[in-house]
N, C-alpha and C positions, 0 to 999 in steps of 0.2 A: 247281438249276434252278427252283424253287419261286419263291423270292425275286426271283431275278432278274426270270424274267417276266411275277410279280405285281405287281412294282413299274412293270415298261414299261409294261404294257396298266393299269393303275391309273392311270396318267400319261395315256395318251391315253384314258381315258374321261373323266376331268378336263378334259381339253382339247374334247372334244367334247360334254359338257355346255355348258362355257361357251360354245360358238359355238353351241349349240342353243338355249340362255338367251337370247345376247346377240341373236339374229335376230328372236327372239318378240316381238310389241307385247301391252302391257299398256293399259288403258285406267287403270290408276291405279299409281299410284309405291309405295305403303305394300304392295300387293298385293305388286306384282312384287318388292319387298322381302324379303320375309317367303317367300316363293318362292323367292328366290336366299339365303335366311340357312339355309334348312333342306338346299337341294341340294347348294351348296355347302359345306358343312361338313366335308366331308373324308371318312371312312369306310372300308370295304376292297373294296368295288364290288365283294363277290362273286359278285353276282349278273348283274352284266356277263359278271365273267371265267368264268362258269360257260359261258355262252352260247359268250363265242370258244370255250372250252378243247372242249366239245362239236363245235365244227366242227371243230378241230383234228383231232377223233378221226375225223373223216369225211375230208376231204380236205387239210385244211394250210390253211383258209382264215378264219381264226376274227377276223384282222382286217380284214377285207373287212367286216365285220359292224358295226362299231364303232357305229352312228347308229341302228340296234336294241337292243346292249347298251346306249347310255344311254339309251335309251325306258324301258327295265326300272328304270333306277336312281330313274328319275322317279317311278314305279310305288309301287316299296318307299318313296323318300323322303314321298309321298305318307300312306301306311298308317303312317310312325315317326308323321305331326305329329298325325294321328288317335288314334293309338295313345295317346298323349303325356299328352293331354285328360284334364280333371278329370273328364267323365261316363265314361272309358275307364279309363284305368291310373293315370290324373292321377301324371303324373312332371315333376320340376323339371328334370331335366338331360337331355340326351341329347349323347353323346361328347365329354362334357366344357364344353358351353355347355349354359346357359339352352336350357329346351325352347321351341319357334316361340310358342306361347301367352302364356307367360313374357313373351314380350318384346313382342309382335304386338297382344296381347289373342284371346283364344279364339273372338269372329268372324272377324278373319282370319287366325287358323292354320285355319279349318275350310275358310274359302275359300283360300285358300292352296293347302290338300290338293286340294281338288276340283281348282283350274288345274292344277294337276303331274298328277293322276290323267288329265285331259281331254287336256292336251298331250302327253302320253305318245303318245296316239294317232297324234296330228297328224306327231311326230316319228319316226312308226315309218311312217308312211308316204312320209317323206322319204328312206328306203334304198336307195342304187341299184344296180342288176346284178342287180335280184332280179327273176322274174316275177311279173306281180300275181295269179296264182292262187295260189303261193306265198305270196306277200307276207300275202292273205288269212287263209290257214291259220295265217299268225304270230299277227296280229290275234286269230283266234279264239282264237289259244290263249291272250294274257295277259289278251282280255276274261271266258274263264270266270276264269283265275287269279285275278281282282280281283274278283270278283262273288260271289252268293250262295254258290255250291259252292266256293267257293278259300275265298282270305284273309276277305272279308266272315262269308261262314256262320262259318266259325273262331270270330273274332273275339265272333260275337253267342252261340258255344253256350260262349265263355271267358268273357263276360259272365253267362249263366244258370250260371256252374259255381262262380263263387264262394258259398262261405261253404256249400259242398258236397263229398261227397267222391265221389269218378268211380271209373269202374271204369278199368285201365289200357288197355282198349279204348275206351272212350268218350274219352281222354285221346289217342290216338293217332287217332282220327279227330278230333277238334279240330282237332289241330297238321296235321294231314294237310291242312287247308284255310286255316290263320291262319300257318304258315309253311312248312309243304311246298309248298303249292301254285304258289306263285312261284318256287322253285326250279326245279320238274319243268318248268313252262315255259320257264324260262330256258333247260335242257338239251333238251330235246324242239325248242325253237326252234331255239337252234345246228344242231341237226343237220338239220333240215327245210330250215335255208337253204343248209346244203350237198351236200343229194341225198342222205340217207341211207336207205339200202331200208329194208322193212319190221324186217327182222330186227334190223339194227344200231338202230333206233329204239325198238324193244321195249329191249335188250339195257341204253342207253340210259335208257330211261324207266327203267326199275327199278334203274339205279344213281342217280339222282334223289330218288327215293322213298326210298331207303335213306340218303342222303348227309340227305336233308329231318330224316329221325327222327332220326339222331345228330347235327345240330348243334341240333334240340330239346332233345335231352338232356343233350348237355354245357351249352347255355344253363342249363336247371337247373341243373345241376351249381353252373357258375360264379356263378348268383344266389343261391347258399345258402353259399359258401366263396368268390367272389372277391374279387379286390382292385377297390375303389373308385375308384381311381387309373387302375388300365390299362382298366378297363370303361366309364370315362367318365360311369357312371350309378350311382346308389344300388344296393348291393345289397338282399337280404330283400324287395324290393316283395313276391314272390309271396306270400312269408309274410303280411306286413302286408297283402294284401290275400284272405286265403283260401283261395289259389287249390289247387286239386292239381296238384302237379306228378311227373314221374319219380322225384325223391328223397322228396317225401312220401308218395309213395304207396308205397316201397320202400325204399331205402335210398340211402345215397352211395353205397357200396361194388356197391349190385345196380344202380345206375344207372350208374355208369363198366364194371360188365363188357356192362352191354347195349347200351351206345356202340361198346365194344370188339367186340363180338359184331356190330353192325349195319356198322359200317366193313371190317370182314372181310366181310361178304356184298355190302357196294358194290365191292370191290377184284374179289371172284369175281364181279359182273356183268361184267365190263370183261374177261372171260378171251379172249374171241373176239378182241381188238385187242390191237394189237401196241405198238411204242413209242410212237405215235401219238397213246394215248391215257394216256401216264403221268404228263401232269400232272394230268390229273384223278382219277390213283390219288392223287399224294401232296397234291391238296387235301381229299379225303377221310378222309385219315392226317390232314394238319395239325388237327383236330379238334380230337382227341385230347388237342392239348397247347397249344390256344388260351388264352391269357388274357383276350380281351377280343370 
């Protein structure tokens, strides 16, 4: 089931990027370029699919949604060509192409990130069957995701932590904002745009949260033992650049069982739903044995 409907709904966010892209005016071509090299790149649009598979768990309607999951994709591809940057992680490859920089020049991957960061918006408010007080509530939720308290603050307290050693709660509220945070939006949204009560939204949020921290930890994991090849990108950066991560700060071995240990407490949020929501049990399992 996994594969299957990751690959359909992967397919039509693909599609609906490109007609999201292709509608957009650019006032310069080098821009819109460097915009469409980085969105386009291919990826596993998890964070799409996070979104349908959340509505799924509410009503069965997770591709009604499709023109918000790729707002989100804009979002994250937005934060990779940032991330990318020689003043940030300064990385040469990402999924196996030359990083936006690389190729663009580092003025416009920055501008670049900002248009996909801005358009995001633009495109999320092009979804329709939605109410706009709902519609609203979405907005709010990926403009904290992308801002100070989400991926941003992340981002700047993973900048002050190198060439430092963190405690593994300081280390967990980091990631709680530099890559949790777009997650739990993604899921929190699905389910807002499909009328989910309070309860199933809580229920919800804190398999988010959980699902956030363990595919932080297998990322360690995998940038201290992956392969180079299926990862797309260099491994050891975190090394080579100081950082603390779950295995430095513990071990392989103590960082694969608190993976194992967090994807079991995402599987036990999801106890209240029934088949409805078992794709999002076994994307939370796929972790586990991700290579890339």
């Amino acid at each position: 089931m996994l594969d299957e409907l990751w690959q359909r709904r992967r397919g039509l966010v693909e599609e609906t990027l490109r007609l999201e892209l292709d509608r957009t005016p650019s006032l310069n071509q080098t821009l819109f370029d460097a915009m469409e090299y980085s969105l386009m790149s291919g990826g596993k649009r998890l964070r799409p699919i996070l979104l349908m598979a959340a509505a799924d768990a509410i009503d069965g309607s997770g591709e009604k949604f499709l023109t918000t999951a790729a707002a989100i994709e804009m979002i994250h591809t937005y934060s990779l060509i940032h991330d990318d940057l020689p003043a940030m992680d300064d990385d040469d490859y990402r999924r196996g192409k030359l990083t936006n920089h690389k190729v663009f020049g580092e003025a416009t991957a920055i501008l670049a990130g900002d248009a996909l960061l801005t358009l995001a918006f633009e495109v999320m408010l092009r979804q329709e069957g939605v109410a706009a007080s709902t519609m609203l509530r979405v907005v709010n939720e990926f403009a904290r995701a992308a801002g100070s308290a989400g991926m941003v603050g992340g981002q700047a307290i993973d900048l002050q932590s190198e060439g430092k050693t963190i405690t593994l709660e300081e280390l967990r509220c980091m990631h709680m904002g530099k890559t949790g945070a777009l997650f739990r939006a993604s899921v929190r949204s699905g389910a807002i745009l499909a009328g989910a009560t309070e309860d199933q939204l809580a229920a919800l949020t804190e398999y988010a949260e959980q699902f956030g921290l363990a595919f932080q930890i297998t990322d360690d994991v995998l940038d201290f033992v992956g392969d180079e090849q299926m990862l797309g990108k260099p491994t050891g950066s975190d090394a080579r650049n100081q950082k603390s991560t779950y295995v430095t700060l513990t071990s392989i071995d103590s960082a694969r069982k608190l993976a194992e240990q967090t994807i079991d407490g995402a599987v036990e949020s999801l106890s209240a739903f029934g088949t409805e929501a078992e794709f999002l049990r076994e994307l939370v399992r796929y972790l586990i044995s991700r290579n890339n």
